[in-house]
C-alpha positions in Angstrom: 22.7 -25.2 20.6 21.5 -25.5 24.4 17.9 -24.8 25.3 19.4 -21.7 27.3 20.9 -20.6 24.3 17.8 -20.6 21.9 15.9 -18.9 25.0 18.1 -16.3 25.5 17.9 -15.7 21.1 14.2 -15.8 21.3 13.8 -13.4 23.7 16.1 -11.2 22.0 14.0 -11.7 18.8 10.7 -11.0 20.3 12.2 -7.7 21.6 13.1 -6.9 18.3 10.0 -7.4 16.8 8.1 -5.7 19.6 10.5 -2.2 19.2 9.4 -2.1 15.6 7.0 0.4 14.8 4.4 -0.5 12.8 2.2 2.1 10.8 -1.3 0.7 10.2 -4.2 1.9 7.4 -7.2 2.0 8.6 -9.9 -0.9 8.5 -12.9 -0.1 7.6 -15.0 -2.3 5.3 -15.1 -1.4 1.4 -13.7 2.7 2.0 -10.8 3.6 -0.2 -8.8 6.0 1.0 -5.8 8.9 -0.4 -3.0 8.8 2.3 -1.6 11.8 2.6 2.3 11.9 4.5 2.5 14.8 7.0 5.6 17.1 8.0 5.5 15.5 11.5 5.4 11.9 10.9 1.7 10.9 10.8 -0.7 10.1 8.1 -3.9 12.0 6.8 -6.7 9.4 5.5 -8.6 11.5 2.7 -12.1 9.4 2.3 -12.5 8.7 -1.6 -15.0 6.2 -2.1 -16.5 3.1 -1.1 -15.8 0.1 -3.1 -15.9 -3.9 -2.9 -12.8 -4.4 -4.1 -8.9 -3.6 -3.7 -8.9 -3.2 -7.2 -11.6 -1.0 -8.0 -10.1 1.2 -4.8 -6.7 0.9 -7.1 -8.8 2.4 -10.0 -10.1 5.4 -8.1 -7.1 6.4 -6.6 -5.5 5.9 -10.2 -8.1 8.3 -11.8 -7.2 10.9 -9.6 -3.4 10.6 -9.9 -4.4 11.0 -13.5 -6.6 13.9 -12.9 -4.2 15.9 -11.0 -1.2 15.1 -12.7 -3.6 16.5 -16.3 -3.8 19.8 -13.2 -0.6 20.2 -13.5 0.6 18.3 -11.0 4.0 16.9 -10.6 3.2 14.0 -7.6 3.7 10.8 -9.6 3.3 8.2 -7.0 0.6 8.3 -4.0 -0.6 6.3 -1.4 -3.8 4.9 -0.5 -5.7 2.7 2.4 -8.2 -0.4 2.1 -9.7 -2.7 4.5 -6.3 -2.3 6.3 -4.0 -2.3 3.8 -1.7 0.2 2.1 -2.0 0.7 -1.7 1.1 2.6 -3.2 0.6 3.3 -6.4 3.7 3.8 -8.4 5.2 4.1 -12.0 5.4 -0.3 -13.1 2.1 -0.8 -11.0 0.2 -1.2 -7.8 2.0 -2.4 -4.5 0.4 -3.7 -1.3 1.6 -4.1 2.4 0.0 -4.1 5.3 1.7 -1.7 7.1 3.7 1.2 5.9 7.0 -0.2 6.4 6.5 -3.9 5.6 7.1 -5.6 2.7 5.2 -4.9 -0.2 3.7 -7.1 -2.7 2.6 -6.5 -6.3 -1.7 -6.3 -6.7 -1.1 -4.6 -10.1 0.8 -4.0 -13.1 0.4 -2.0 -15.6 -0.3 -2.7 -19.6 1.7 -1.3 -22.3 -0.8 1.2 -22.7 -0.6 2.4 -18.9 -3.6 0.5 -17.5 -3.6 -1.1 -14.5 -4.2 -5.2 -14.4 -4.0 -8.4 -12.3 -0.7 -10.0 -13.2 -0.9 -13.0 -15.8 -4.2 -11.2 -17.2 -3.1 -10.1 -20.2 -1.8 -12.2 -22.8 1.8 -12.8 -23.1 2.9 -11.6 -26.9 
């Protein structure tokens, strides 16, 4: 390829990459947060708790899926924000991404028993 060529594609990239929209959580130090999806688009930040960890912000926001799901609630998977990352919590586990429509990375699985763990922490049978 010619140097006018490979200018010309990453241009075209960088356009690309500019015209995606990115959603971003919120990044405030150690505050887990419930992400609630509006009608129009946007996000609502619900403050839970603060926490050191992605993990123990996993755990609240697990507790109270439980919680309202014992309520009679029917909403099986939910979102969540920490230190600028998204936390979906979902039926094999706990994914990650730091946006809303990036890729998204397992954080943690659940046990047979439904908890939630760091994959390769429990003992393979």
């Amino acid at each position: 390829m010619s140097v006018k060529t490979l200018l010309i594609l990453g241009v075209a990239a960088l356009a690309m990459v500019g015209c995606a929209q990115r959603t971003k959580p919120p990044g405030d130090a150690g505050v887990c947060y419930h992400v609630v999806p509006q009608k129009d688009g946007s996000m609502k930040y619900n403050r839970v708790v603060t926490v050191a960890t992605l993990e123990a912000c996993a755990g609240n926001l697990e507790a109270m899926r439980v919680k309202f799901l014992r309520l009679g609630g029917n909403q099986t998977d939910i979102y969540g924000a920490f230190q600028a990352n998204f936390l979906f919590l979902v039926r094999e586990g706990v994914l990650t991404s730091t946006s809303l429509e990036g890729p998204r990375y397992v954080a943690l699985v659940r046990t047979g028993d439904g908890r939630l763990a760091i994959p390769g922490a429990m003992p393979q049978q």
